[in-house]
N, C-alpha and C positions, 0 to 999 in steps of 0.2 A: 724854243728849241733852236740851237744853231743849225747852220746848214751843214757842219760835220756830222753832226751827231742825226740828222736826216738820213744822212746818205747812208752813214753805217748801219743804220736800223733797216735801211730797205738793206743794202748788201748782207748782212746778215738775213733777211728771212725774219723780223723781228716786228709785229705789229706795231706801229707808228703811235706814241698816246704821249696828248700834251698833258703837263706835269700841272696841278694844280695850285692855285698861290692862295693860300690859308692868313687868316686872321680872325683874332680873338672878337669876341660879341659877350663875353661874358659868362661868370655862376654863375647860380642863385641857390641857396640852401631854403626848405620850406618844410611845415610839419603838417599832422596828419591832417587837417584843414587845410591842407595848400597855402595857409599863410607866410609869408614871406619873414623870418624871424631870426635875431644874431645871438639870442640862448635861450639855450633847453635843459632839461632835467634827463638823466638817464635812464626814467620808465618811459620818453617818447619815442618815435619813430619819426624818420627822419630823407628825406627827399631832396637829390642831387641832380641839377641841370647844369649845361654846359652847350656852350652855343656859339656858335663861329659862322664866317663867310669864304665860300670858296670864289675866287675871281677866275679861274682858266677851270670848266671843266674836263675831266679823268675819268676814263673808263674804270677807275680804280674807287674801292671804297674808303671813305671815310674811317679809322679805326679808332676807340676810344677809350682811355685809361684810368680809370679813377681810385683816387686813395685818399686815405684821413691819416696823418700824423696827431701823436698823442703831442700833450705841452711839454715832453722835453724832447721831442721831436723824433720818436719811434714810428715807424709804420703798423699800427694796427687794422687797417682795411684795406685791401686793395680787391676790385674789378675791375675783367677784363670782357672781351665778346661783343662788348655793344660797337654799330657799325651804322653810317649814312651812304646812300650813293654821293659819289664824287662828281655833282652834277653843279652846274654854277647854282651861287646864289645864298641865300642862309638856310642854316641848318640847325639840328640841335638833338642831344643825347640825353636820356634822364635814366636813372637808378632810383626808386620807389620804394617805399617801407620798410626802411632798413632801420631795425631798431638801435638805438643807440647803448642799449646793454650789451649789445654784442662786442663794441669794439670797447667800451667805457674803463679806463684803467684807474680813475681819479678825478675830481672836479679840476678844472680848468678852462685854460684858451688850446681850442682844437684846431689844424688846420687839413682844407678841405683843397685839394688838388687836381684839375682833369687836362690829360694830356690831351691831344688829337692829331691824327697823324695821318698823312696822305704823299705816296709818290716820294717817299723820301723824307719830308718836311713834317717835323712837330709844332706844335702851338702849347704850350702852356699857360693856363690860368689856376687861380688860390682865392681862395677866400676863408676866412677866420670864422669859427665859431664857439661861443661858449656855453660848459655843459657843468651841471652842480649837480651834487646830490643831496636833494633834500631832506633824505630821514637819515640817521643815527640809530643803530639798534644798539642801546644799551642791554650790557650784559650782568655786570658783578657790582653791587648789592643787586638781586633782581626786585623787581619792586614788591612792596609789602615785606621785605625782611627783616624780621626783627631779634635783636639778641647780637648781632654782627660783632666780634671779639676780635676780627684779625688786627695783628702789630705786624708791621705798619696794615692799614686799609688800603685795599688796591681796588679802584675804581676801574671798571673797564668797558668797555663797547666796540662794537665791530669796526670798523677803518671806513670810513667813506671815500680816501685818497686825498685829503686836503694835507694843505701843506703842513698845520697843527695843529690845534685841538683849546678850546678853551671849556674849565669845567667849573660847573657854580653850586653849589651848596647853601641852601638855607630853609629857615627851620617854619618856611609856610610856603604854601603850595604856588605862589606867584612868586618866588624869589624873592620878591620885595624887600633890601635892604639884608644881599645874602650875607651869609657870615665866614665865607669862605671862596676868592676865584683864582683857580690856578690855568697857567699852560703849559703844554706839552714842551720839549725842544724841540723836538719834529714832530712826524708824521707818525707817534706814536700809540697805542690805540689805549693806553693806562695811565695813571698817574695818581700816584702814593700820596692819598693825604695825612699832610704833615702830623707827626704823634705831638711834638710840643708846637702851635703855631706863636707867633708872635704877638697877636691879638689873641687876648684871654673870650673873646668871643667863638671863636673859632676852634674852642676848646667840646669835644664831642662829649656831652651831658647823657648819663644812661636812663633810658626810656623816652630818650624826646625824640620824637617824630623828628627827620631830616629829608628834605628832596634835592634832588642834583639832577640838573642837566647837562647837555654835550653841545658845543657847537662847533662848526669847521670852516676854518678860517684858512683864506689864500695868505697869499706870501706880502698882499699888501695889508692885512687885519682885517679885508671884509668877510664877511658873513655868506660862505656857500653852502652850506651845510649845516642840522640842524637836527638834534632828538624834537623827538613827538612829547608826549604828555612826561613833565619829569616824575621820576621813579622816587615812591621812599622806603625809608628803613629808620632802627631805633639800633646801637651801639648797646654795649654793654662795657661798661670801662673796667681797665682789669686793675683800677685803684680800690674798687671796694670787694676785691678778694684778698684774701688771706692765707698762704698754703705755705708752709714752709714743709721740705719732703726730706727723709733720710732715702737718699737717691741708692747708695750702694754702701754694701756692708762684705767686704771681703778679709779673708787672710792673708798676712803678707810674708807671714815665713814662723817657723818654732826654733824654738831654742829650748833644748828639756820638756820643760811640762808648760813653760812660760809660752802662750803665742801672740803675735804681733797683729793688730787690726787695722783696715784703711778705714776710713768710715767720709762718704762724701755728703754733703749736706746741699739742699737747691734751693733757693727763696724761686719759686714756680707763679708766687700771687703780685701783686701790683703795687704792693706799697712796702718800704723797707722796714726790717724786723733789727731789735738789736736784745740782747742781754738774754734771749732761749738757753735754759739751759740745754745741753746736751751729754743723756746719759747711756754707759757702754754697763752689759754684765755680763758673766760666762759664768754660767751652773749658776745664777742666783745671787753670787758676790759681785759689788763693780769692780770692776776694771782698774788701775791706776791710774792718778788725776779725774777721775771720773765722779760727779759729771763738772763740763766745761762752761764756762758763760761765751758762747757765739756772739763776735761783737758785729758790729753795724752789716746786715745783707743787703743790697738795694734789690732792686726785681730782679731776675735773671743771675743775681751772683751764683756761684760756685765756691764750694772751699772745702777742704780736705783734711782730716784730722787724723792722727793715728795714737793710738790705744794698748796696751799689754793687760795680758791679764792670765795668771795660771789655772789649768785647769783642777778643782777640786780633785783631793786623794780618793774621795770615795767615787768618785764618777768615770765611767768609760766612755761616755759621751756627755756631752753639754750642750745646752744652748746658749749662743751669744743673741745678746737682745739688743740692739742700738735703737734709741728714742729720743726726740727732740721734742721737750716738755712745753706743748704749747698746743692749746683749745685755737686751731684754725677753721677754715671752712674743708678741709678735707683731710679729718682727723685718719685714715685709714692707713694713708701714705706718710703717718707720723714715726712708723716706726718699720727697722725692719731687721731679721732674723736670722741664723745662721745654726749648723748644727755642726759641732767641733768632735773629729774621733782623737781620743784616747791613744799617742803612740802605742806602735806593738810592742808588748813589752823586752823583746830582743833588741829595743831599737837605744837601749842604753841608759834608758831615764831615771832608772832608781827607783820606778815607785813597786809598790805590792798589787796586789790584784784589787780592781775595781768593781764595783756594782753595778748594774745596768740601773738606768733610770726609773722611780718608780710610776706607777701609775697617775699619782698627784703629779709628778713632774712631766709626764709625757700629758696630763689634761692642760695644764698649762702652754708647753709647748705649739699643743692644737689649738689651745685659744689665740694663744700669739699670730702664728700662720694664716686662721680663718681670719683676723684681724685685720692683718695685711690685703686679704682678701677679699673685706669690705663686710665680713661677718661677724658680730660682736657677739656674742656669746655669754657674757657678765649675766649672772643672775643664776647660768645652768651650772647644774655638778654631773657626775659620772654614775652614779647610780643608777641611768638607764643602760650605760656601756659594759655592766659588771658580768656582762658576757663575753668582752673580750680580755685575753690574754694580755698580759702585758707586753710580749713581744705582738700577738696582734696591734694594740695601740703603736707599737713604736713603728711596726712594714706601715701601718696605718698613714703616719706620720713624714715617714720615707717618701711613702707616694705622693703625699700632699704636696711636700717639698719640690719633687721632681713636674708636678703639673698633671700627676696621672691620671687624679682623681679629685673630685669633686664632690663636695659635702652641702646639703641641705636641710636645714631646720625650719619649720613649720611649727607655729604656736608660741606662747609665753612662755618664760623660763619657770621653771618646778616648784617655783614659792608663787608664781602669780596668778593670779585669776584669770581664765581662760577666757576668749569672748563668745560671744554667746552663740554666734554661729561659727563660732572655729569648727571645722570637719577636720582631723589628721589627715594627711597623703596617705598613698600605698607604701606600706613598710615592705620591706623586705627580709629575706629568710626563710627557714620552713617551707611550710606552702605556702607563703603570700599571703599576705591580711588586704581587702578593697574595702573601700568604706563606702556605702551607697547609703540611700536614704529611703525609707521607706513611701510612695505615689499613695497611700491610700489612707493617709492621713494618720499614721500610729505610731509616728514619731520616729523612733530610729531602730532597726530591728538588725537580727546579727544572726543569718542566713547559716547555719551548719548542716553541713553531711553528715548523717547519721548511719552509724555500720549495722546493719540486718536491716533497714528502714526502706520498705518499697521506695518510697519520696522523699524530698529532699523535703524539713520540716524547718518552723522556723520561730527561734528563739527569743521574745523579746525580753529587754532589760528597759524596766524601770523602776523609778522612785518618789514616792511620794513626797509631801511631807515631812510626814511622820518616821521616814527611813535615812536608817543611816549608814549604813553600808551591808554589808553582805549575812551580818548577823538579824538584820532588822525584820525579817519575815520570819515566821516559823516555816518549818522547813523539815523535812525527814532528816537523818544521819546522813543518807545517801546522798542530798541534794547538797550536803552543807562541806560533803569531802569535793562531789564534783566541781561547787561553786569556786572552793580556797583550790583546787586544781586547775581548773579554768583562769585565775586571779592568777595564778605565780605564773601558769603558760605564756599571758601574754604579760604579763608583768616581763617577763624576758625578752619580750620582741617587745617595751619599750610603751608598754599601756597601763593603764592602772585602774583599774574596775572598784577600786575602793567605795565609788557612790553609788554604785547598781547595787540590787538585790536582786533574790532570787524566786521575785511572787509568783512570776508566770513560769516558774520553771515546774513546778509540783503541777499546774494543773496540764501543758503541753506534752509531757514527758512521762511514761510509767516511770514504776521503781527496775524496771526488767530495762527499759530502755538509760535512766538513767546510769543504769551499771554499766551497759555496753558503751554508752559515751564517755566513760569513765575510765573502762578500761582502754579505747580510742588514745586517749588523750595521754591516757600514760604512756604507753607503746609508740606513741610519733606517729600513728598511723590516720588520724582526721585534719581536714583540710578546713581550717576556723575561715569566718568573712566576718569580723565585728563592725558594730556602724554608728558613728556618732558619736557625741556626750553623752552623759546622762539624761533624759527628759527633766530632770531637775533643774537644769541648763539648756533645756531645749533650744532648738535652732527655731528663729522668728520666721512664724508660717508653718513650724511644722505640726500642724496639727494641735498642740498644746490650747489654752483657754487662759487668758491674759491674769486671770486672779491664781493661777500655778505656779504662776514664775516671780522674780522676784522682785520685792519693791522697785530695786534701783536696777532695770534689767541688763544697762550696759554696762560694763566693768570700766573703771578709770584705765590708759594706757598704763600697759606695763612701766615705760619709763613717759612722765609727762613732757608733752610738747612747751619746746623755748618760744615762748611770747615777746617779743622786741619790740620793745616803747621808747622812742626816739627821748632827745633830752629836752626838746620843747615841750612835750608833754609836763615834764616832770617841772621846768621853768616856771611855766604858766600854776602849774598848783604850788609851787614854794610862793609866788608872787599874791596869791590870793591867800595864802593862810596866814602872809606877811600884813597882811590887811593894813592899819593903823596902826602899826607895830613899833614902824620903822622902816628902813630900807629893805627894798623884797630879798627875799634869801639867795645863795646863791644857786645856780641853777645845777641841778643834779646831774650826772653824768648818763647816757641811756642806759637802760638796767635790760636786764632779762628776767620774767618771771614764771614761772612754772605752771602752766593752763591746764586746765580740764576737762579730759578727752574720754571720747569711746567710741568706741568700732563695731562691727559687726558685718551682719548680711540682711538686706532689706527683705517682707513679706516677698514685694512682689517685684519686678528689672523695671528702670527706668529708661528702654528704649537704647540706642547705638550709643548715643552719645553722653550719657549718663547723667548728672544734675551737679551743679559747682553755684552756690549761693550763699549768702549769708543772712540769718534769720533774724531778725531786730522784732519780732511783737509775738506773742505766747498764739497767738490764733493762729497766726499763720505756721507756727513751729507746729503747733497741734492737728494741723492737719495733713503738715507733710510727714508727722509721726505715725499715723494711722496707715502710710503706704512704709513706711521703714520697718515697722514694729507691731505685732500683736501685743505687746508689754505697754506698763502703764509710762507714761514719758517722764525722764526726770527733768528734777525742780530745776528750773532756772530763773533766776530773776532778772525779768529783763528790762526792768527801771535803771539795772548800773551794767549789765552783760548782753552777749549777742551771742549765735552759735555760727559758726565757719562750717557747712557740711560739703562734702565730696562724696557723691556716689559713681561708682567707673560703672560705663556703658559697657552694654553686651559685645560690642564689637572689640574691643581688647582681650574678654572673656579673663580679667583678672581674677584674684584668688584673695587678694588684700589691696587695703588703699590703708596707705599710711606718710603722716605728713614728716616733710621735709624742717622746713621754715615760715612762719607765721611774723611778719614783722610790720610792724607801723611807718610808714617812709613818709615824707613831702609829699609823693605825689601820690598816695594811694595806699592799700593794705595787699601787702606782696604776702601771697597764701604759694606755696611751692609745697605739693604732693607726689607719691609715686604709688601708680598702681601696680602690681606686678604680681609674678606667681601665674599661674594656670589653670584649671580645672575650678570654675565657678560653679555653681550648680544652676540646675537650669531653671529659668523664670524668678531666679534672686539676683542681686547684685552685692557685692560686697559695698560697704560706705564707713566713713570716717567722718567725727564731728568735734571739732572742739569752742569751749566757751570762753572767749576773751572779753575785754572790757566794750562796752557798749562803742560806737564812734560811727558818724557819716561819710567815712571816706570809701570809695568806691575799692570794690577787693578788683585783684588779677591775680587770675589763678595761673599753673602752671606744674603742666604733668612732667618730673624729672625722667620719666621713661620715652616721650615721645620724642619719634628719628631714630631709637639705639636700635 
């Protein structure tokens, strides 16, 4: 201190204090062991010293300032409060446990700053340190995914903050000799792998296992940052779909009776389609120029065609039908529909008066629509619907159109053979028809209120043998009006009692009671509950005795399952019947063959998750038949055949299992089923089995319902 600045501190009244002369002693950065270390991970904690010498002491204290700048030199920490006396000598300040997630913005070089300050005078010291993060949370394929379809594929994971990202791909769990490594341009936390790469390696094969890892990398290439165990998945390449779709079917203006159509077409599947035809109709005739040969689509094209076509004299309305003639993988979206009015006749067009649409024409129309809507219909007629009007059918039709409504069918079309445990849904109309099943082993029974009847009494229907429909019992007069009364009742709501008789009706029922049910049923006044097939058909389990039913107890599928037998198959048998021939034949193209199938409802449920196996030896089929079926098993021969069965678990509580696609591939036998529908009955399961040619290739199955 000078002698001025003496004096003025006494002339003021101002305590006398010599100013303290500061110099640095040094950091030190240390972790949670007190070790002394220049990098860390950002799940450590982390420990700040700072240390100097004062030469003059000060009645004043020591004050001390500490911060971390991030690597591009932001302040993310700073502390303040820590304090020494300003006595001579060394000194020193430390900050403890300070986790490094706190300030942690990105791997790098961090630096570490402590001011010190006394009487006016700072000290500044730094010291550097670096901090990584070592795990990666991979996000997108998550691991175990399989099926993975997106174009492009977006890899993704959480950001550890490294400057870029390096990502590796291959097709065994050690990388070894990956088939794929890309980087980021930054700090990006995705990266699209390539749809066509340049290496036919790196080309994504469907169902082969893939793993990829993540690693993060600073701004020189090293290695700060790292995924834990690499994640995998299986691709589904969209080259071996097939979808060409009639996307939109509008009008685009009238002239007279003549109207103009757009019609847009999408190749939706993965490989290019050329020479489809494509056909337009209204009311039944085509259209002009119709149909067109669509020339080359690649995936994703678009193209747009337009059509004329007048509408018939005799029609007030029409249907326009646009279709692109082609057996894809997703025949439903092949075609699509349109319903055209009839100018008013004010509106100048010359014609005479129209007809409305007939009955045939509006069943049609609904086949088309359900079509669209992924409900095929082929096989059915109208003969249950002869209860609606034809303007019924057609509001019918209206609402389908508009989305209002929604149609469901249950069971085989009217020529085919029912399966053996089909139950109908609850119909609707009248008072309601439920279908239950009788618990006390008597098969299917059909629960009526009776009018004067204290109790509700209860009517079974069955049939022998020897019966053949409703004439096949002797029967009173009175039995035999109420029976053919009974038969047309629900014959209207959609049933057809042709195979029952009327055995136990003579002995359950007076002639006093019969008349009253009789006159019930004429009047609309009785509330029916029918249940079941026939016992002649009985349902497996219900009660029946396995020499009742019939030889072959399951019915072939309505329409048979397509069987897909690659063309090596058929190579390898041209090459051997070519024996000593000469040169082997040439090899066959892959076929499709028509398998043989049946369905039904097992005796007894096979637990949540249901059974997906394939039967290769008669002992073992024979004994998982005895849990499917009370009926005798049919023949199989499993010297040159095997059976594919699906039974759905209780936990989906399906209604049907019925297959998709059954095909023979390189790597396996792809079995693709869907169970679906609702109301199982309890302690059965519904199941599907089909018999295709014998082989040792491991099946994969695959429920097209599960995720919807």
């Amino acid at each position: 201190m000078s002698p001025l600045a003496g004096f003025l501190a006494f002339v003021l009244g101002v305590p006398s204090a010599q100013a303290g002369l500061l110099s640095a002693s040094g950091v030190f950065l240390k972790d949670g062991s007190g070790a002394s270390r220049a990098t860390y991970s950002n799940s450590e904690r982390l420990s700040m010293t700072a240390r100097l010498n004062n030469a003059v002491a000060s009645v004043n204290r020591v004050q001390f300032k500490f911060r971390i700048l991030n690597p591009v030199g932001a302040e993310v920490f700073v502390h303040t409060g820590n304090s020494v006396p300003g006595s001579a000598g060394n000194s020193a300040s430390q900050v403890s446990g300070i986790p490094i997630a706190k300030f942690f913005t990105g791997p790098g070089i961090y630096t570490f700053l402590a001011d010190a300050t006394l009487d006016g005078q700072t000290v500044s010291q730094s010291a550097q340190f670096t901090v990584s993060s070592p795990n990666i949370i991979m996000v997108y394929p998550p691991n175990g995914a399989r099926d993975v379809s997106d174009k492009p594929l977006s890899l993704r994971w959480v950001s550890s903050g490294a400057a870029k990202y390096r990502v590796t791909v291959g097709d065994n769990a050690s990388l070894y000799n990956s088939v794929f490594s890309g980087l980021t341009a930054g700090g990006e936390n995705f990266l699209n792998y390539p749809e066509n790469p340049a290496d036919q390696r790196a080309n994504l094969a469907s169902g082969q296992v893939y793993y990829w890892k993540v690693e993060g990398l600073d701004n020189d290439g090293n290695v700060v940052a790292r995924s834990e165990v690499p994640f995998n998945f299986t691709a589904r390449t969209a080259s071996l779909t097939r979808d060409m779709a009639v996307a939109t079917l509008e009008t685009t203006g009238l002239v007279g009776a003549e109207v103009f159509f757009r019609v847009q077409v999408r190749n939706q599947g993965g490989t290019s389609e050329a020479n489809v035809p494509l056909r337009l109709s209204l009311g039944g005739l085509p259209a002009s120029g119709s149909p067109i040969s669509l020339p080359q689509l690649s995936a994703g094209d678009i193209k747009e065609y337009s059509f004329s076509a007048p509408i018939p004299m005799d029609q007030a309305q029409s249907l326009a039908i646009a279709c692109v003639e082609f057996f894809d993988d997703n025949v439903p979206n092949n075609c699509k529909s349109l319903q055209v009015q009839r100018p008013a006749t004010g509106s100048g067009s010359g014609f005479g008066p129209a007809r409305p649409l007939t009955k045939e024409e509006l069943w049609q129309a609904l086949q088309q629509k359900l079509i669209e809507q992924g409900l095929d219909l082929a096989g059915y007629d109208i003969e249950s619907m002869s209860q609606l009007s034809t303007e019924d059918m057609a509001a019918l039709l209206a609402e389908l159109s508009k989305g209002q409504v929604t149609i469901g069918v249950s069971g085989p079309p009217v020529d085919g053979a029912p399966p053996i445990a089909y139950v109908p849904p609850p119909l609707t109309g009248g008072g309601g028809t439920d279908w239950e099943h009788d618990p006390n082993g008597g098969g299917f029974t059909a629960p009526l209120d009776l009018p004067g009847a204290g109790t509700d009494e209860t009517l079974a229907a069955s049939s022998g043998p020897g019966s053949s429909g409703p004439g096949a019992s002797a029967g009173s007069l009175d039995s035999q009006k109420l029976w053919s009364t009974l038969d047309e009742q629900l014959r209207a709501r959609g049933l057809d009692l042709r195979e029952y008789d009327i055995t136990d009706l003579d002995e359950q029922l007076s002639a006093e009671d019969q008349q009253a049910f009789y006159d019930a049923l004429e009047s609309g006044d009785i509330d029916m509950k029918v249940t079941g097939p026939p016992p002649g058909q009985g349902m497996a389990g219900g009660g029946g005795s396995a020499d009742t039913g019939p030889t072959e107890p399951l019915p072939q599928f309505a329409e048979p399952v397509t069987f897909e037998e690659p063309a090596a198959y058929e190579a390898a048998a041209s090459t051997a019947a070519a024996g000593s021939a000469g040169a082997p034949k040439a090899a066959a193209p892959a076929v499709r063959t028509s398998a043989r199938g049946f369905s039904g409802q097992t005796v007894e449920n096979f637990g949540k998750r249901g059974l997906n196996t394939v039967m290769r030896d008669a002992k073992e089929f024979a004994k998982l038949w005895k849990r499917m079926s009370n009926g005798k098993a049919p023949e199989i021969d499993f010297g040159a055949d095997m059976v594919v069965v699906v039974v759905a678990g209780t936990k989906r509580g399906a209604e049907r299992v019925e297959f998709e696609r059954v095909a023979e591939a390189p790597d396996g036998l792809k079995v693709v089923y869907r169970a679906s529908g609702k109301g199982a009955l309890k302690g059965t399961a519904p199941f599907a089995a089909v018999v295709i040619r014998q082989s040792n290739l491991k099946a994969e199955f695959k429920d097209a319902e599960e995720g919807r």
